[in-house]
N, C-alpha and C positions, 0 to 999 in steps of 0.2 A: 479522314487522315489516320485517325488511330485504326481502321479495317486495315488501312493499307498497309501500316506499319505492322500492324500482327501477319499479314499476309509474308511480309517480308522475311520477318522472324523463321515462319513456320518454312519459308522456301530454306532460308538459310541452313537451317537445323534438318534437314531433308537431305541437302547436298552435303553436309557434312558424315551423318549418317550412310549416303552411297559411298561417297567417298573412301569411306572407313572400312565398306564391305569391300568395294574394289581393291583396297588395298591387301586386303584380308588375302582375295583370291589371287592376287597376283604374288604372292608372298610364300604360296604355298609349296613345299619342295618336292617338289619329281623326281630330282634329280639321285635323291639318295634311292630310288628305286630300279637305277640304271642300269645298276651291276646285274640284277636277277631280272630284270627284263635280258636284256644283250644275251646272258645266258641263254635265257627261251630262244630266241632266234640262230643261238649260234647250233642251237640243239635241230632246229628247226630247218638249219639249211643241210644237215647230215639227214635226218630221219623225221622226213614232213610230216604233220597229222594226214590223215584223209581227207578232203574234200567232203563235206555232211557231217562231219566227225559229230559227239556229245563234249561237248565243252562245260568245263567244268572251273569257276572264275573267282576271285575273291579275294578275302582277306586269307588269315591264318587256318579258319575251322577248312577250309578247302587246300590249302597247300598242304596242312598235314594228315590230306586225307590220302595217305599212301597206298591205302586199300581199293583204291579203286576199282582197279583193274579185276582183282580178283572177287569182290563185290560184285562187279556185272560181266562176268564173264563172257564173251563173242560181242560185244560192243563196243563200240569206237570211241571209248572216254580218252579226254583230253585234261588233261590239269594243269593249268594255270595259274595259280592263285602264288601269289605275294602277301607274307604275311607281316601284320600293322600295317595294311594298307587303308584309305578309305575310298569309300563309293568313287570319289571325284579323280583317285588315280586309276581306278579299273577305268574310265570314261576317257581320261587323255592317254592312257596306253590301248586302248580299242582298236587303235590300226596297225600294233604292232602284233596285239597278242592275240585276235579276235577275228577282225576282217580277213586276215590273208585263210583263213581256216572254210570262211565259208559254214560254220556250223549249222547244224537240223536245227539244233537245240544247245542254248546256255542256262547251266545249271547255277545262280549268282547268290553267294552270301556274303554277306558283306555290308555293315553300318555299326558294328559295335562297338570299333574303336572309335569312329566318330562322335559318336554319346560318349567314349570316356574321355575324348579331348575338348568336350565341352559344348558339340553342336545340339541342339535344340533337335526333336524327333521334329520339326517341321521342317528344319533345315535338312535333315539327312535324307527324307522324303523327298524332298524336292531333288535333294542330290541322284535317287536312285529313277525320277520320274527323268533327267534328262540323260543317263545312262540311260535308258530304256530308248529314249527319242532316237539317240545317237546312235543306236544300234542299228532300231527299226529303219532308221534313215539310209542305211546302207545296205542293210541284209533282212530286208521284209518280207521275205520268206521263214525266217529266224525264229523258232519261239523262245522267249524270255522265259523261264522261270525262279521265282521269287523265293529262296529260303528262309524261313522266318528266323527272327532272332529268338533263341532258348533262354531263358534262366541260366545262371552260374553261378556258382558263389561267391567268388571271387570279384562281382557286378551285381551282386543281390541291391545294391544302392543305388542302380540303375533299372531294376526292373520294372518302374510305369514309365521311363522314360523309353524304353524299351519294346513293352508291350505297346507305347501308345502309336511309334515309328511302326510298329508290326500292322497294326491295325487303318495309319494314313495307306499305306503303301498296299493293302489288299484293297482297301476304297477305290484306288486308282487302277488297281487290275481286273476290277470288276467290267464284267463286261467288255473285254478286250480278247478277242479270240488268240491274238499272239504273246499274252502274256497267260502265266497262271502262279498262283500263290500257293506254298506249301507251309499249314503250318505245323511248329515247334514248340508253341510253348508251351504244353504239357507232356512234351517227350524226356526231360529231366528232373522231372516232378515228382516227390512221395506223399504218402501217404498225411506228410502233416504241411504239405502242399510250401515244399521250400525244394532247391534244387542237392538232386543226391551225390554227394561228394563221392562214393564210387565209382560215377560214371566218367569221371576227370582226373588228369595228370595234376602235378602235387601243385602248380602254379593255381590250382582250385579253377580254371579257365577255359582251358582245351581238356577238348575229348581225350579219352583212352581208347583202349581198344574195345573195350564193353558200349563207348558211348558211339563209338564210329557204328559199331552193330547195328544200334537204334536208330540212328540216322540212315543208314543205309536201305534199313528195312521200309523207312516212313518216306523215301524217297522212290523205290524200287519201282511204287506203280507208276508214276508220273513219266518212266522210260519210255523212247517208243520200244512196239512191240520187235523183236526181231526178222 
């Protein structure tokens, strides 16, 4: 009797726990995302990307990466990216701003706000393992690749939580021909091994123009060739 009862307990406390994430997840807002989505598409039905294009996805470090274009000169970069978004909104906007493109290749950064709204690097992990599903599920010819999360200052109190999301998420790419991982976190690094406030705008967070260089450059070979 008393197995039973602790059985019972333990179901209890179980379902309460789903419960509390289901709610979590149903709770969460899309909708303030709407406006800068709707834009991409209205953008989208004047002057379509290419078909193959490089798509380029994310949170902020990728929206304000306006250097693109001139970054990879005669390639077919796309930019995407909504910024404070997380992992799980790039996944539920993927058919608006992702499939109809058809992309070679998506260039994806994106989890940092996630760690600073409080998820767990397991939970954000998990978040970027079924963005990846969701992709490959429809565009499996697609390669995913994985930007890592850098050092900031402005998140220096998030940096093993950080590192450690960096490190779930290469574990999971290992060995997957359509994924690949790039990493960052020694790309904002000095010499007393803290992140260099030069490389970022005053909000100590986002790149500048010095830091978009170094990104640019640490991404370059991962293009396809032309």
């Amino acid at each position: 009797m008393k197995q039973l009862l602790r059985f019972a307990l333990v179901l209890s406390f179980s379902l309460v726990i789903a419960r509390g994430a289901l709610v979590q997840d149903t709770h969460h807002d899309y909708a303030k995302w709407e406006n800068e989505i709707s834009a991409y598409e209205r953008q989208d039905a004047t002057n379509p990307p290419a078909q193959g294009c490089i798509l380029f996805a994310g949170s902020s470090t990728i929206r304000l990466w306006t250097s693109l274009a001139t970054d990879y000169p005669g390639l077919p970069v796309v930019n995407r990216g909504f910024g404070g978004s997380e992992i799980v909104d790039s996944t539920h906007f993927a058919p608006r701003i992702v499939f109809p493109y058809a992309p070679r290749m998506i260039f994806f950064r994106a989890g940092g706000n996630d760690l600073a709204a409080g998820k767990s690097s397991e939970s954000v992990a998990a978040d970027f393992r079924e963005f990846a599903a969701t992709v490959h599920a429809k565009l499996p010819a697609t390669k995913i690749v994985f930007i890592a999360w850098n050092p900031t200052p402005s998140r220096w109190n998030l940096h093993d939580k950080e590192m450690k999301m960096n490190q779930l998420v290469a574990d999971y790419i290992a060995g997957k021909s359509w994924l690949e991982y790039i990493e960052t976190h020694d790309l904002t690094l000095g010499p007393d091994g803290l992140p260099r406030a030069e490389l970022f705008r005053d909000d100590r967070l986002h790149f500048n123009a010095a830091g978009y260089k170094l990104l640019a450059e640490r991404v370059r070979p991962y293009l396809p060739k032309q």
